[in-house]
C-alpha positions, 0 to 999 in steps of 0.5 A: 648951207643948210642941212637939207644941202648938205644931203642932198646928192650932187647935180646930176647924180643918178641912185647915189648911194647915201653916204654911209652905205659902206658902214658896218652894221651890228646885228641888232642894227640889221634885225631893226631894219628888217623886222626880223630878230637877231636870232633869225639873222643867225640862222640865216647864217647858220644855213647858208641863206645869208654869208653877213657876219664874215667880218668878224675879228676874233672876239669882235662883233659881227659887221654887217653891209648894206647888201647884208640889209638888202639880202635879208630884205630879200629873203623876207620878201620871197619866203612871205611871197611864195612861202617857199620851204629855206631849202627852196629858197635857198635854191632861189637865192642861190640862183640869183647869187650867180646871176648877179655874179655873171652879170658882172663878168658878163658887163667886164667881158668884150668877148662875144664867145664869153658872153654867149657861155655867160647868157646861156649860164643865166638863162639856166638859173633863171630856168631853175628859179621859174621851175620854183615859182612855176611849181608854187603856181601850181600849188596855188592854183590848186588850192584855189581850184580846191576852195571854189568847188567847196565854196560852190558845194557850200552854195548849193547846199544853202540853195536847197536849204532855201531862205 
Protein backbone atom coordinates (compact mmCIF):
# COMPACT_ATOMS: atom_id res chain seq x y z
CA UNK A 1 0.00 0.00 0.00
CA UNK A 2 1.33 3.28 -0.42
CA UNK A 3 1.12 6.63 1.50
CA UNK A 4 -1.20 8.11 -1.11
CA UNK A 5 -3.88 4.87 0.06
CA UNK A 6 -3.10 5.12 2.88
CA UNK A 7 -5.06 8.91 3.24
CA UNK A 8 -6.99 8.53 0.84
CA UNK A 9 -10.99 8.27 2.25
CA UNK A 10 -12.86 5.29 1.62
CA UNK A 11 -15.04 4.80 -1.62
CA UNK A 12 -17.80 6.49 -1.33
CA UNK A 13 -16.92 8.75 1.18
CA UNK A 14 -18.52 12.28 0.77
CA UNK A 15 -16.50 15.58 2.85
CA UNK A 16 -14.75 12.82 5.33
CA UNK A 17 -13.35 14.92 7.82
CA UNK A 18 -9.44 14.08 7.88
CA UNK A 19 -8.36 11.66 10.60
CA UNK A 20 -7.13 14.08 13.09
CA UNK A 21 -9.86 16.44 13.14
CA UNK A 22 -11.03 15.67 16.75
CA UNK A 23 -7.33 16.53 18.08
CA UNK A 24 -6.38 19.03 20.66
CA UNK A 25 -4.75 21.69 19.32
CA UNK A 26 -2.42 24.24 21.19
CA UNK A 27 -2.92 27.94 20.78
CA UNK A 28 0.20 28.34 18.86
CA UNK A 29 -0.79 25.56 16.59
CA UNK A 30 -4.23 27.43 16.28
CA UNK A 31 -2.55 31.32 15.79
CA UNK A 32 -0.26 29.16 12.73
CA UNK A 33 -3.43 28.46 11.01
CA UNK A 34 -5.19 31.12 11.18
CA UNK A 35 -2.54 34.40 10.92
CA UNK A 36 -3.64 35.31 13.70
CA UNK A 37 -1.37 35.51 16.91
CA UNK A 38 -1.96 33.99 20.33
CA UNK A 39 -2.75 37.22 21.85
CA UNK A 40 -5.37 37.75 19.47
CA UNK A 41 -6.96 34.22 20.24
CA UNK A 42 -6.89 35.19 24.00
CA UNK A 43 -9.13 38.20 23.47
CA UNK A 44 -11.24 36.47 21.45
CA UNK A 45 -11.67 34.60 24.33
CA UNK A 46 -11.67 37.00 26.80
CA UNK A 47 -14.70 39.01 25.01
CA UNK A 48 -16.83 36.18 24.17
CA UNK A 49 -16.11 35.71 20.38
CA UNK A 50 -14.41 32.38 20.78
CA UNK A 51 -15.52 29.74 23.73
CA UNK A 52 -11.68 27.68 22.61
CA UNK A 53 -9.61 26.99 25.59
CA UNK A 54 -12.39 25.31 27.98
CA UNK A 55 -10.58 22.24 27.76
CA UNK A 56 -8.24 23.35 29.92
CA UNK A 57 -7.22 20.82 33.09
CA UNK A 58 -5.92 22.92 36.20
CA UNK A 59 -2.27 24.15 35.26
CA UNK A 60 -2.53 22.49 31.68
CA UNK A 61 -2.33 23.92 28.19
CA UNK A 62 -5.47 25.26 26.30
CA UNK A 63 -6.90 22.67 23.79
CA UNK A 64 -8.27 23.56 21.24
CA UNK A 65 -10.78 21.86 18.39
CA UNK A 66 -11.18 22.28 14.76
CA UNK A 67 -14.22 24.12 15.17
CA UNK A 68 -12.15 26.26 17.49
CA UNK A 69 -9.81 26.71 14.10
CA UNK A 70 -12.93 27.17 11.70
CA UNK A 71 -14.45 29.68 14.46
CA UNK A 72 -11.67 31.92 14.51
CA UNK A 73 -11.16 31.46 10.46
CA UNK A 74 -14.63 33.01 10.59
CA UNK A 75 -14.24 35.61 12.77
CA UNK A 76 -11.34 36.81 10.56
CA UNK A 77 -13.36 36.67 7.49
CA UNK A 78 -16.04 38.86 8.60
CA UNK A 79 -14.14 41.40 10.78
CA UNK A 80 -11.98 42.08 7.42
CA UNK A 81 -15.33 41.76 5.04
CA UNK A 82 -17.54 44.00 6.76
CA UNK A 83 -14.97 45.69 9.18
CA UNK A 84 -17.62 45.33 11.75
CA UNK A 85 -16.90 46.93 14.95
CA UNK A 86 -16.13 42.99 18.24
CA UNK A 87 -19.60 44.42 19.47
CA UNK A 88 -21.03 43.84 16.05
CA UNK A 89 -19.53 41.01 15.27
CA UNK A 90 -20.00 39.47 18.34
CA UNK A 91 -23.89 39.95 17.57
CA UNK A 92 -23.18 38.24 13.95
CA UNK A 93 -21.57 35.28 15.46
CA UNK A 94 -23.85 34.87 17.98
CA UNK A 95 -26.63 34.84 15.67
CA UNK A 96 -25.18 32.03 13.62
CA UNK A 97 -24.28 30.16 16.92
CA UNK A 98 -28.02 29.89 17.31
CA UNK A 99 -28.52 28.89 14.07
CA UNK A 100 -26.53 26.43 13.95
CA UNK A 101 -28.04 25.14 17.26
CA UNK A 102 -31.42 25.39 15.92
CA UNK A 103 -30.77 23.79 12.82
CA UNK A 104 -29.70 21.06 14.83
CA UNK A 105 -32.89 20.50 16.75
CA UNK A 106 -34.70 21.36 13.87
CA UNK A 107 -32.99 18.04 11.84
CA UNK A 108 -33.71 16.00 15.43
CA UNK A 109 -37.32 17.07 15.66
CA UNK A 110 -40.35 15.27 13.63
CA UNK A 111 -42.70 17.49 15.07
CA UNK A 112 -44.04 20.23 12.49
CA UNK A 113 -45.47 22.56 15.68
CA UNK A 114 -41.59 22.33 16.60
CA UNK A 115 -40.24 23.00 13.51
CA UNK A 116 -42.61 25.69 12.68
CA UNK A 117 -41.08 27.78 16.38
CA UNK A 118 -37.66 26.55 15.03
CA UNK A 119 -38.07 28.44 11.56
CA UNK A 120 -39.51 31.11 12.81
CA UNK A 121 -36.30 31.36 15.48
CA UNK A 122 -34.12 31.37 12.66
CA UNK A 123 -35.74 33.62 10.41
CA UNK A 124 -35.32 36.06 13.53
CA UNK A 125 -31.42 35.78 13.81
CA UNK A 126 -31.21 35.87 10.25
CA UNK A 127 -33.05 39.04 10.33
CA UNK A 128 -30.59 40.55 12.96
CA UNK A 129 -27.53 39.42 10.81
CA UNK A 130 -29.20 41.05 7.48
CA UNK A 131 -29.81 44.43 9.59
CA UNK A 132 -26.10 44.20 10.46
CA UNK A 133 -24.66 43.93 6.74
CA UNK A 134 -27.56 45.80 5.61
CA UNK A 135 -26.35 49.06 7.78
CA UNK A 136 -22.54 48.38 6.66
CA UNK A 137 -24.18 48.33 3.06
CA UNK A 138 -25.28 51.65 3.83
CA UNK A 139 -22.31 53.07 5.08
CA UNK A 140 -20.35 51.56 2.08
CA UNK A 141 -22.75 53.08 -0.22
CA UNK A 142 -22.41 56.32 1.26
CA UNK A 143 -18.96 56.33 1.31
CA UNK A 144 -18.86 55.38 -2.44
CA UNK A 145 -21.44 58.24 -3.11
CA UNK A 146 -19.34 60.60 -1.03
CA UNK A 147 -15.85 59.74 -3.04
CA UNK A 148 -17.29 59.86 -6.74
CA UNK A 149 -18.80 63.57 -5.98
CA UNK A 150 -15.16 64.47 -5.01
CA UNK A 151 -13.73 62.53 -7.69
CA UNK A 152 -16.27 64.37 -10.02
CA UNK A 153 -15.45 67.66 -8.17
CA UNK A 154 -11.80 67.03 -8.85
CA UNK A 155 -12.47 66.43 -12.89
CA UNK A 156 -14.32 69.37 -13.15
CA UNK A 157 -11.76 71.37 -11.40
CA UNK A 158 -8.96 69.86 -13.81
CA UNK A 159 -11.69 70.63 -16.86
CA UNK A 160 -11.25 74.26 -16.09
CA UNK A 161 -7.59 74.15 -15.65
CA UNK A 162 -7.77 72.74 -19.06
CA UNK A 163 -4.38 70.73 -20.40
Amino acid sequence: MTATEAVAPPAGAVDAPPPDADRAMRIGEVAALTGTTTRTIRYYEEIGLLSGGDTRALGKHRCYSQADVDRVHEIVRLKELLGLSLEQLSQLLEAETARAEIRRELHATADPRRQHELLLQSEGHIANQLALVRGRLAELTKLEADLSERAARVRARLAELGP
